[in-house]
Backbone as a printed PyTorch tensor [residue, N CA C, xyz], in Angstrom:
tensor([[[  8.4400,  19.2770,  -3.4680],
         [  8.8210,  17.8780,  -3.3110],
         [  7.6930,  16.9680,  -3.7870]],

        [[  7.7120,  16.4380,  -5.1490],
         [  6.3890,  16.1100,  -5.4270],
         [  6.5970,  14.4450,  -4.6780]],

        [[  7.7590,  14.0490,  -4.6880],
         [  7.7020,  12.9070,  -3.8280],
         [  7.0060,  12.5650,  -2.8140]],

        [[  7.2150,  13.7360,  -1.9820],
         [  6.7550,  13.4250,  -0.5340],
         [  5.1390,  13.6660,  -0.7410]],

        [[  4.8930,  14.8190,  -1.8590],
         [  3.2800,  15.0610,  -1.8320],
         [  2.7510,  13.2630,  -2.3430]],

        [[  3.3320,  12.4680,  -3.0730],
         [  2.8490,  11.4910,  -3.6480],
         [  2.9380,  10.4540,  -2.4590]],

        [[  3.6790,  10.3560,  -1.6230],
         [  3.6500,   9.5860,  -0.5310],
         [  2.5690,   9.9290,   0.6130]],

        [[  2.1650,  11.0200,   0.7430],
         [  1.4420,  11.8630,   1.6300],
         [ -0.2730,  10.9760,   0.3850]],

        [[ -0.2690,  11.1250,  -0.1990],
         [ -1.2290,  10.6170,  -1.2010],
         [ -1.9070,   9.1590,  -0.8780]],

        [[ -0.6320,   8.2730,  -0.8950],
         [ -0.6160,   6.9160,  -0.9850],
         [ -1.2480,   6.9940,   0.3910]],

        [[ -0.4120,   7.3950,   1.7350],
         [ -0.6170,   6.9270,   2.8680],
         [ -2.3370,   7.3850,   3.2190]],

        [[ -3.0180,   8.1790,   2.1070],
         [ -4.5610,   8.6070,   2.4160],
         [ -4.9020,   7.3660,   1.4380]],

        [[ -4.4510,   7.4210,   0.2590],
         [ -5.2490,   5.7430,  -0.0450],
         [ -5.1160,   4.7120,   0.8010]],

        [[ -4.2760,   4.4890,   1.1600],
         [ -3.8730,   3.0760,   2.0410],
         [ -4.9150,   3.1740,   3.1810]],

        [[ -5.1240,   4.2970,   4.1370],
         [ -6.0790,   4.5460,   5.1250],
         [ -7.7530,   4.6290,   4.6390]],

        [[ -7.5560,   4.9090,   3.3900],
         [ -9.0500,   4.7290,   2.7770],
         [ -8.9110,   3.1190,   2.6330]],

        [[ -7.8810,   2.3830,   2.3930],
         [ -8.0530,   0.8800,   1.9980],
         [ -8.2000,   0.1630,   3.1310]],

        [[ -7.8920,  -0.0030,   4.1120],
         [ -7.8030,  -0.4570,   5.3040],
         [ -9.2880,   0.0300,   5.9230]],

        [[ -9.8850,   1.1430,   6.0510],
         [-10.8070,   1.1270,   6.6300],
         [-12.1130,   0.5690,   5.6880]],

        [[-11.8270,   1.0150,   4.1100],
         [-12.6690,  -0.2870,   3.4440],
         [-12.8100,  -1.1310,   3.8530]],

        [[-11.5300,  -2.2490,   3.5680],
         [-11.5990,  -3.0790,   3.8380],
         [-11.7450,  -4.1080,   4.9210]],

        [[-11.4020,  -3.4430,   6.1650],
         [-11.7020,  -3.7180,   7.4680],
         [-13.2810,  -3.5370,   7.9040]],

        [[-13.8240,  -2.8260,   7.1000],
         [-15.1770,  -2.0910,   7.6230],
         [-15.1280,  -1.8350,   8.6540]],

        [[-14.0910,  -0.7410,   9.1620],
         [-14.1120,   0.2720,   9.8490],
         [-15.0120,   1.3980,  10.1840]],

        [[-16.5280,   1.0550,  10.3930],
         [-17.4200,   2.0860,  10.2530],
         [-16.9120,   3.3200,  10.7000]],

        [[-16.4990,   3.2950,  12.0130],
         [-16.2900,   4.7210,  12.7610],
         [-15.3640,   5.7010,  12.9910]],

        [[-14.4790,   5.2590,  11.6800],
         [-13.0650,   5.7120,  11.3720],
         [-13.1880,   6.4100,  10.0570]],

        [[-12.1620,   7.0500,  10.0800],
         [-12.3500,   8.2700,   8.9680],
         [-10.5170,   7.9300,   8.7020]],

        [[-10.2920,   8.4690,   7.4510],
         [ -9.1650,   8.0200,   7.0920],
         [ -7.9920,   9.5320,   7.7300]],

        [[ -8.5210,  10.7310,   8.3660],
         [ -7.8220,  11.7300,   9.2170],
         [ -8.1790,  11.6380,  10.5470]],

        [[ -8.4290,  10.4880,  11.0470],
         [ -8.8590,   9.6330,  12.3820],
         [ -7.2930,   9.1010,  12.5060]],

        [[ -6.6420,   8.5310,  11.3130],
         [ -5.2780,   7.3800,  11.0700],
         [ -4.3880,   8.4280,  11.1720]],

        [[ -3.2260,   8.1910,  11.9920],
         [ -2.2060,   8.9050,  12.6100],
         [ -1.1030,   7.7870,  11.7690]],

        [[ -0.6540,   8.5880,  10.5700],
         [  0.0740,   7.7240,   9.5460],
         [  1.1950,   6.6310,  10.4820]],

        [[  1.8100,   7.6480,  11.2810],
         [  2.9810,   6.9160,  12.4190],
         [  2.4590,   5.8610,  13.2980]],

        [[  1.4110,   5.9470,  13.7390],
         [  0.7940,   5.5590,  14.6690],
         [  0.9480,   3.9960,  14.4600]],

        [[  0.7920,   2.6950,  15.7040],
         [  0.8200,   1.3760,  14.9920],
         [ -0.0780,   1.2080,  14.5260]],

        [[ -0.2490,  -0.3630,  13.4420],
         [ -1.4750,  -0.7070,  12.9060],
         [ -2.1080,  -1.4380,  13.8900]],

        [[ -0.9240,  -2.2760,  14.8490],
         [ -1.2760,  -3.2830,  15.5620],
         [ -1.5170,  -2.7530,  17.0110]],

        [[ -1.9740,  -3.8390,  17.7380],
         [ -1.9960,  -3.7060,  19.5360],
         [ -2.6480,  -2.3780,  19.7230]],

        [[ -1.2030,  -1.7830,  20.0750],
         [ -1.9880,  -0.5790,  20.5900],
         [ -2.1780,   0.6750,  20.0520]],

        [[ -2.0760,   0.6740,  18.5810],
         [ -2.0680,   1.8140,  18.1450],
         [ -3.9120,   1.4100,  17.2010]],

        [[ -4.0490,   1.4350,  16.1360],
         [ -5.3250,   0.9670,  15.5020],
         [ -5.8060,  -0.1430,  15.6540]],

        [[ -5.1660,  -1.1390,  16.6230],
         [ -5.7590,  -2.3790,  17.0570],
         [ -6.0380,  -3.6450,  16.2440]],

        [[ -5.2260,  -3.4130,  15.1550],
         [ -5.4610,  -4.8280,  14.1140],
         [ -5.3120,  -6.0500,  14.7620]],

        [[ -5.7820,  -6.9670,  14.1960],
         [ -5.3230,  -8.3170,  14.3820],
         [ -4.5400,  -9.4830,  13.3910]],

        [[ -4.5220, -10.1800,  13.7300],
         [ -3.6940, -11.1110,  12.4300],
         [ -4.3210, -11.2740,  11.3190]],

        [[ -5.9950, -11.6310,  11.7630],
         [ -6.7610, -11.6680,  10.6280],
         [ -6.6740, -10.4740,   9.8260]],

        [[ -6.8390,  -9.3300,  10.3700],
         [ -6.7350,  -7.7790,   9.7850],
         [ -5.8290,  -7.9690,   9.2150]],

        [[ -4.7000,  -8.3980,   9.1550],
         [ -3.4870,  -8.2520,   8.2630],
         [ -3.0950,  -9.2350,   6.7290]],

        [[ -4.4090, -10.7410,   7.3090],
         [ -4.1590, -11.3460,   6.1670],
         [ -5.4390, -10.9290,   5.0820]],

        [[ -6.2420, -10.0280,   5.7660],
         [ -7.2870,  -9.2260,   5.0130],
         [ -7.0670,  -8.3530,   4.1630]],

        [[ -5.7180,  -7.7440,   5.0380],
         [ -4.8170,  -5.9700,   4.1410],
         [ -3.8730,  -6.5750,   2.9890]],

        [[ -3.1950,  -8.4470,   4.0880],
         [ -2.4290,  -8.1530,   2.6860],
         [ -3.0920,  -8.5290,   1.5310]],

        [[ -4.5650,  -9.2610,   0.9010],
         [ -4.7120,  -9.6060,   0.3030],
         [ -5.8400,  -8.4730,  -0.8020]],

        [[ -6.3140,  -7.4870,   0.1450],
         [ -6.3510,  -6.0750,  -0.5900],
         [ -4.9080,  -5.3550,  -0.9190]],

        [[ -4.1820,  -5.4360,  -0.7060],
         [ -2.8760,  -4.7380,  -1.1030],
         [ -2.5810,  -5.2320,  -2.5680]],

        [[ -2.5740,  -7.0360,  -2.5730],
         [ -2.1610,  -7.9990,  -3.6420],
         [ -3.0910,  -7.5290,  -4.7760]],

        [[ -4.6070,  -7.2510,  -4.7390],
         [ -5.6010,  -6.9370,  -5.8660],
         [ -5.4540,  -5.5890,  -5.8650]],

        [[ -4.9350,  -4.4920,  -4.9930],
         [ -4.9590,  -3.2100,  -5.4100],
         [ -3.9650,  -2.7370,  -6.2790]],

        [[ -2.6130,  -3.5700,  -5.7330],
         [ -1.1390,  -2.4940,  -6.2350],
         [ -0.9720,  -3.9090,  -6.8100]],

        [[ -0.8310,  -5.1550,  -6.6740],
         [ -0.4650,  -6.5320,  -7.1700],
         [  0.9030,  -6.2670,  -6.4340]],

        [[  0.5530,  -6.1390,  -5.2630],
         [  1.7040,  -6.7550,  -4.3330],
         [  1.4110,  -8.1040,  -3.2330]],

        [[  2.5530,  -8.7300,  -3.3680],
         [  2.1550,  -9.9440,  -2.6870],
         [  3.1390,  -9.5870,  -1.1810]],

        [[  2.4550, -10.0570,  -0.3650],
         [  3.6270, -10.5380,   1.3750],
         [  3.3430, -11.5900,   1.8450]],

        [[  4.8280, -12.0320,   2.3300],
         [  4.5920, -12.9410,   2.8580],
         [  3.9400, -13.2120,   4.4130]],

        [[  3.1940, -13.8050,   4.6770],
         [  2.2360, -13.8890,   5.5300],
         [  3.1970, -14.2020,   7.2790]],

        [[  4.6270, -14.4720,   6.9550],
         [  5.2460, -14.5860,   8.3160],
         [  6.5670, -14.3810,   8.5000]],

        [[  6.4390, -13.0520,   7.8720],
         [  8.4080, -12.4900,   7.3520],
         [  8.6190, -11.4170,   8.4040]],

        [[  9.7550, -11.2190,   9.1670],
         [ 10.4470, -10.3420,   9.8020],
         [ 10.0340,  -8.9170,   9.0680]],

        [[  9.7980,  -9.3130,   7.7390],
         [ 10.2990,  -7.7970,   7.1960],
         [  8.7310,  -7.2280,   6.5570]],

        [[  7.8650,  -8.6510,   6.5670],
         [  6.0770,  -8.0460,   6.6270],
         [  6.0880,  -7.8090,   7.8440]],

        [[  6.5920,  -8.1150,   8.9570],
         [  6.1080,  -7.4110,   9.9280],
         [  6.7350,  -5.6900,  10.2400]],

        [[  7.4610,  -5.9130,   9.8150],
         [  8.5730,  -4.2610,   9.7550],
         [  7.6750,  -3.3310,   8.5150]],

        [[  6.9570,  -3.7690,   7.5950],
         [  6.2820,  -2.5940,   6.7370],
         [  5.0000,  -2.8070,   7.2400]],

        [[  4.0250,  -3.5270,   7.5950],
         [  2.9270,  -3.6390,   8.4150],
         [  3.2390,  -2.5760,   9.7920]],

        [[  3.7170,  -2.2620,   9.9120],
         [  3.8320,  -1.6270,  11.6240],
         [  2.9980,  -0.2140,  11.4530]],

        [[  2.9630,   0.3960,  10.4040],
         [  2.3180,   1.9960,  10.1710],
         [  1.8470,   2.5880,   9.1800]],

        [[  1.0370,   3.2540,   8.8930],
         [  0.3620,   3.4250,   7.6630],
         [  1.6070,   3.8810,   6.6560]],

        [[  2.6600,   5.0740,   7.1520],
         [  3.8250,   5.3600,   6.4940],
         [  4.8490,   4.2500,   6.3330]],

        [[  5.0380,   3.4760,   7.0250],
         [  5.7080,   2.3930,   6.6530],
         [  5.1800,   1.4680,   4.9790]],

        [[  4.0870,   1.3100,   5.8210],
         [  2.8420,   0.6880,   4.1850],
         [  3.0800,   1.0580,   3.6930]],

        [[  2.9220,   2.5440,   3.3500],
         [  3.0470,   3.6510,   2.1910],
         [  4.6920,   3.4370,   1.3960]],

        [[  5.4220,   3.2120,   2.3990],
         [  7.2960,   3.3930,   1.9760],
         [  7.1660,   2.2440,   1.1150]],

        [[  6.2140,   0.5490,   1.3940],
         [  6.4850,  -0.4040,   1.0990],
         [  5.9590,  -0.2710,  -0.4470]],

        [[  4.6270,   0.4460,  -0.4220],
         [  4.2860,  -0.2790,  -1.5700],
         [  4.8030,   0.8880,  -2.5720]],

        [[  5.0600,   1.9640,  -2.1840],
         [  5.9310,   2.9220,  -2.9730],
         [  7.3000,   2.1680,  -3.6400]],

        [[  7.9590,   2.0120,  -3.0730],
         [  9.0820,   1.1910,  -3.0590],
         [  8.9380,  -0.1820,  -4.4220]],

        [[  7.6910,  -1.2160,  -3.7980],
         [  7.2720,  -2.0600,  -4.7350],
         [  6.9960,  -2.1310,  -6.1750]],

        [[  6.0830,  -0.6400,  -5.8040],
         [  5.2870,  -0.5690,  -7.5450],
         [  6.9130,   0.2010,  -8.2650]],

        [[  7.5310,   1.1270,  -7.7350],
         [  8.6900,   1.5520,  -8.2950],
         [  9.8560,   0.3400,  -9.2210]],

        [[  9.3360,  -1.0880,  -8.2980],
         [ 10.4160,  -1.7380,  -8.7170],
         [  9.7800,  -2.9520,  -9.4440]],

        [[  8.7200,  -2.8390,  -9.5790],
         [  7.6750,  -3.3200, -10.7660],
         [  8.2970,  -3.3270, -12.0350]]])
């Protein structure tokens, strides 16, 4: 299934991008429980964290979100979610 290996891929970049970009010192990107939330109570982001990710997301893949959509908040929720989104995105590039 080279799909799923390429999604399994993304969701280790995305966890390498996020802890970049967060400067996450003490996190390792097999620390990130792909399912797990980004927010509250799962990796503990904050709002700022998110207008940080989306704007590494926008210079990495040149995806843009909107900063207060039902449906950024529905692909923000998990690293596999992320992964579905920007899979999905660059596909329809």
């Amino acid at each position: 299934m080279p799909q799923a290996a390429a999604l399994i891929e993304l969701e280790h970049e995305l966890k390498e991008l996020i802890i970049e970009t967060l400067a996450l010192e003490d996190i390792a990107p097999n620390d990130i429980i792909s399912t797990d939330a980004l927010f509250n109570e799962g990796l503990g982001l904050d709002s700022i964290d998110a207008l940080e990710l989306g704007l590494a997301l926008k210079s990495r893949y040149g995806i843009s979100v909107s900063s207060d959509s039902q449906e950024t908040r529905k692909h923000f929720q998990s690293v596999r979610a992320l992964a579905e989104f920007v899979s999905t995105s660059r596909s329809q590039a």
